[in-house]
C-alpha positions in Angstrom: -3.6 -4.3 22.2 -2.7 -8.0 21.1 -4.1 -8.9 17.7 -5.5 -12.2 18.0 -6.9 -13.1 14.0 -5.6 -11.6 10.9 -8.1 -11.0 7.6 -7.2 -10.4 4.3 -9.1 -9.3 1.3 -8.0 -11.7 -1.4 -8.0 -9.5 -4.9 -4.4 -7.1 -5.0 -3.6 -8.5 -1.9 -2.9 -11.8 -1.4 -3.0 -13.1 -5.4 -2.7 -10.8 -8.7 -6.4 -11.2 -9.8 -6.5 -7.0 -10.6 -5.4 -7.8 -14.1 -8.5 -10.1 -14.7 -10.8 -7.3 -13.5 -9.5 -5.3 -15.5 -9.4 -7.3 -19.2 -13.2 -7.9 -18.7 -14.3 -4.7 -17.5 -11.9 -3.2 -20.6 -13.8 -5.7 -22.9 -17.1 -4.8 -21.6 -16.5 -1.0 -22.6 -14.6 -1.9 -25.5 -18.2 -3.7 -26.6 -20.0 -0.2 -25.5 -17.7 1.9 -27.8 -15.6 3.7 -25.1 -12.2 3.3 -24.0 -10.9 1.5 -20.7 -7.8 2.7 -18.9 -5.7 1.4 -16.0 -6.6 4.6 -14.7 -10.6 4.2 -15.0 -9.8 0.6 -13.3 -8.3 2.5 -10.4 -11.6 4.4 -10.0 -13.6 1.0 -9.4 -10.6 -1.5 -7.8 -11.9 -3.1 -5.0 -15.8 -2.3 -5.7 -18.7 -4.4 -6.2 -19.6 -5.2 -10.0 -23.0 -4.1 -9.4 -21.2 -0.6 -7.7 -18.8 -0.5 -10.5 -21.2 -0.6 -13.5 -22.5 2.4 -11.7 -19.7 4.7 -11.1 -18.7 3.6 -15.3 -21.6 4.7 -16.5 -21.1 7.8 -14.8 -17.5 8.6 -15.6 -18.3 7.5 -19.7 -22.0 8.7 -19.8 -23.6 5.3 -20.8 -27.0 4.9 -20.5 -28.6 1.3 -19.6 -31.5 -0.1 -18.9 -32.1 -2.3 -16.1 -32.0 -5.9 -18.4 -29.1 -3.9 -20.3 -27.0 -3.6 -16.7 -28.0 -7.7 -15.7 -26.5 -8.7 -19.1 -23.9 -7.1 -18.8 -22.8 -7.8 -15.1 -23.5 -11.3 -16.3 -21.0 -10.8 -19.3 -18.4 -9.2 -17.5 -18.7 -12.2 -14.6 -18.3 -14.6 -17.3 -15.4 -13.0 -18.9 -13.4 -12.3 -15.8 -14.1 -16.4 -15.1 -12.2 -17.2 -18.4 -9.3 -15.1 -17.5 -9.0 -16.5 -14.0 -9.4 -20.3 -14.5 -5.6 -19.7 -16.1 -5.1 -18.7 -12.4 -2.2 -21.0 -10.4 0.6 -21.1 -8.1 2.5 -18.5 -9.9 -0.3 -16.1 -9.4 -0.1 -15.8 -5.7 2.2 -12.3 -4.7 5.4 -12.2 -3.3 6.1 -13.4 0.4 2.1 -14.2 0.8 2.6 -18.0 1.8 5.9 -17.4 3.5 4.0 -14.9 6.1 0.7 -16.7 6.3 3.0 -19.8 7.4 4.5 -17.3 10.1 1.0 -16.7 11.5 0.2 -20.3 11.8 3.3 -20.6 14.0 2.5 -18.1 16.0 -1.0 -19.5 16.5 -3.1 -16.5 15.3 -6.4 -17.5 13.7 -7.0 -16.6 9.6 -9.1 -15.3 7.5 -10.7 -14.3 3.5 -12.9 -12.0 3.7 -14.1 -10.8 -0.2 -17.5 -9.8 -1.4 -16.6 -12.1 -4.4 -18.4 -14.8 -5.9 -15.4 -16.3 -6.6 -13.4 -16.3 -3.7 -13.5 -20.2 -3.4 -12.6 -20.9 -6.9 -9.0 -18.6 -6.4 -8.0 -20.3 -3.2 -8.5 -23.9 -4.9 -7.0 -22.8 -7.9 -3.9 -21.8 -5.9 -4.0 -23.7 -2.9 -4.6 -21.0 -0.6 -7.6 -22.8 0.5 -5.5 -24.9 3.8 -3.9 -21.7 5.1 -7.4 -20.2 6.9 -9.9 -20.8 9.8 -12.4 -18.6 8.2 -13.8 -17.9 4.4 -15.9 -15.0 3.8 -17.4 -14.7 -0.1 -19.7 -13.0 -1.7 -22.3 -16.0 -1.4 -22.0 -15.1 2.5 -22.6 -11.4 2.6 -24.8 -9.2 0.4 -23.2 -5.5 1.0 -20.7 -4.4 -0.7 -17.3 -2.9 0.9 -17.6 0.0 2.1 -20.7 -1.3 3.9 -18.5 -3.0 7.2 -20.7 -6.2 6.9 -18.0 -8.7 5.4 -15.3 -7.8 8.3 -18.4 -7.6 10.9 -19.4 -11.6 9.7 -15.9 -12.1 9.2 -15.0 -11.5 13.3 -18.6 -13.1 14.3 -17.2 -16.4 12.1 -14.0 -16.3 13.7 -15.5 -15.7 17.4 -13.4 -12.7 18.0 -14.1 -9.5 18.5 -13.2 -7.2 15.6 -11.2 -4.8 17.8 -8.2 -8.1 17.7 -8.3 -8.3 14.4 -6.2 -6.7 11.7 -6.9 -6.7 8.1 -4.8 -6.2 5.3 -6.5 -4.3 2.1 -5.5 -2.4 -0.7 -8.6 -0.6 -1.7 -9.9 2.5 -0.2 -13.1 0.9 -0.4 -11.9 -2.0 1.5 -9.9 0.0 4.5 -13.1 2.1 4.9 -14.9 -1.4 5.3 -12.6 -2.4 7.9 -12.2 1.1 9.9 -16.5 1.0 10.2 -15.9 -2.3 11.5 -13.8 -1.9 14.1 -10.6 -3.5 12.8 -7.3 -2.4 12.4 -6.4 -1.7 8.7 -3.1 -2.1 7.1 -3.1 -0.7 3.6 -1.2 -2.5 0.6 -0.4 0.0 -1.5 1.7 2.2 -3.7 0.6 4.9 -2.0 -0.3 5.4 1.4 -3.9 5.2 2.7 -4.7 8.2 5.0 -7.8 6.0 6.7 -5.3 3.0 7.3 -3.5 2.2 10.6 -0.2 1.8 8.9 0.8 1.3 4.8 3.3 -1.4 3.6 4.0 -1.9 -0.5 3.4 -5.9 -0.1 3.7 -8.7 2.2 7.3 -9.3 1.5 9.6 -9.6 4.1 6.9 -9.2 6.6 7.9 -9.8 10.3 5.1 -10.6 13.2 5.8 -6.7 14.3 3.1 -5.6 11.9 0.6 -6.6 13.9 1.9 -4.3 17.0 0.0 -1.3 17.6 
């Protein structure tokens, strides 16, 4: 099958925003009394803030009321925005612009597609913005990954169908997201993702024969 548009998830894949997640989500519990590991942020990487508040309160037993949960979504939206407005250049991960420049050579159409607010500030921010056809935010979509609806507007946007498209994620939520949609899925990982169509630890070094399957 010839892949004819490639999407990417931008979080942990294509610029190191993980570390901003997870100093406002740590200073968010830190505010409730209860500790924050890198572990816990495993638990909730690639998940919805509304989804994530959820599965916390489970894992540390905090009880909230519904104005509680808003103020604190707000809180930890407005933290993570002070962390990422030191975002630049230098933020963007190894052999990223390198192998989006390769698929502009080889003509293949490009895409974002995040369930975050602030997808459009990032790409600005590091001037990402000029390398896609197509941007998919949270202002665009309203489900959450693993709900397939950002990949299924992202392939409507892009007028292809989501069978030629491959998608690079490293959340399990996000490879689910993809898989429901139709799309191929290539994990970026430490480890590999069973419900991906093939694993790799980055983008560097990436040649066009990732997109054979």
């Amino acid at each position: 099958m010839s892949i004819k548009a490639v999407v990417f998830d931008l979080d942990g894949v294509l610029v190191d925003t993980d570390r901003f997640h997870y100093l406002a989500w740590k200073r968010i519990l830190e505010e409730l009394g209860k500790e924050f590991t890198e572990e816990d942020n495993e638990q909730i990487k690639g998940v919805a803030r509304f989804r994530a508040l959820e599965i916390l309160q489970k894992m540390k037993e905090i009880s909230l009321s519904e104005v509680e949960k808003m103020r604190i979504l707000r809180r930890k939206n407005n933290l993570y925005l002070e962390y990422v407005t030191e975002i630049d250049e230098e933020d963007i991960l190894p052999g990223v612009q390198e192998f989006l420049e390769l698929l502009k050579f080889r003509g293949l159409a490009t895409a974002i597609a995040s369930t975050s607010d602030n997808t459009s500030i990032i790409l600005e921010l590091t001037g990402l913005k000029k390398y896609f056809d197509v941007v998919i935010d949270g202002y665009t979509v309203r489900a959450p990954k693993p709900d397939p609806e950002v990949y299924m507007v992202t392939a409507k946007a892009l007028g292809i169908p989501a069978r030629e498209c491959a998608i690079f994620e490293d959340s399990r939520a996000g490879v689910l997201s993809g898989k429901e949609a139709g799309m191929k899925v290539i994990a970026v990982s430490e480890r590999p993702t069973l419900e991906a169509d093939k694993w790799i630890h980055s983008l560097k070094d990436l040649s066009h024969d990732i997109l054979k399957f």
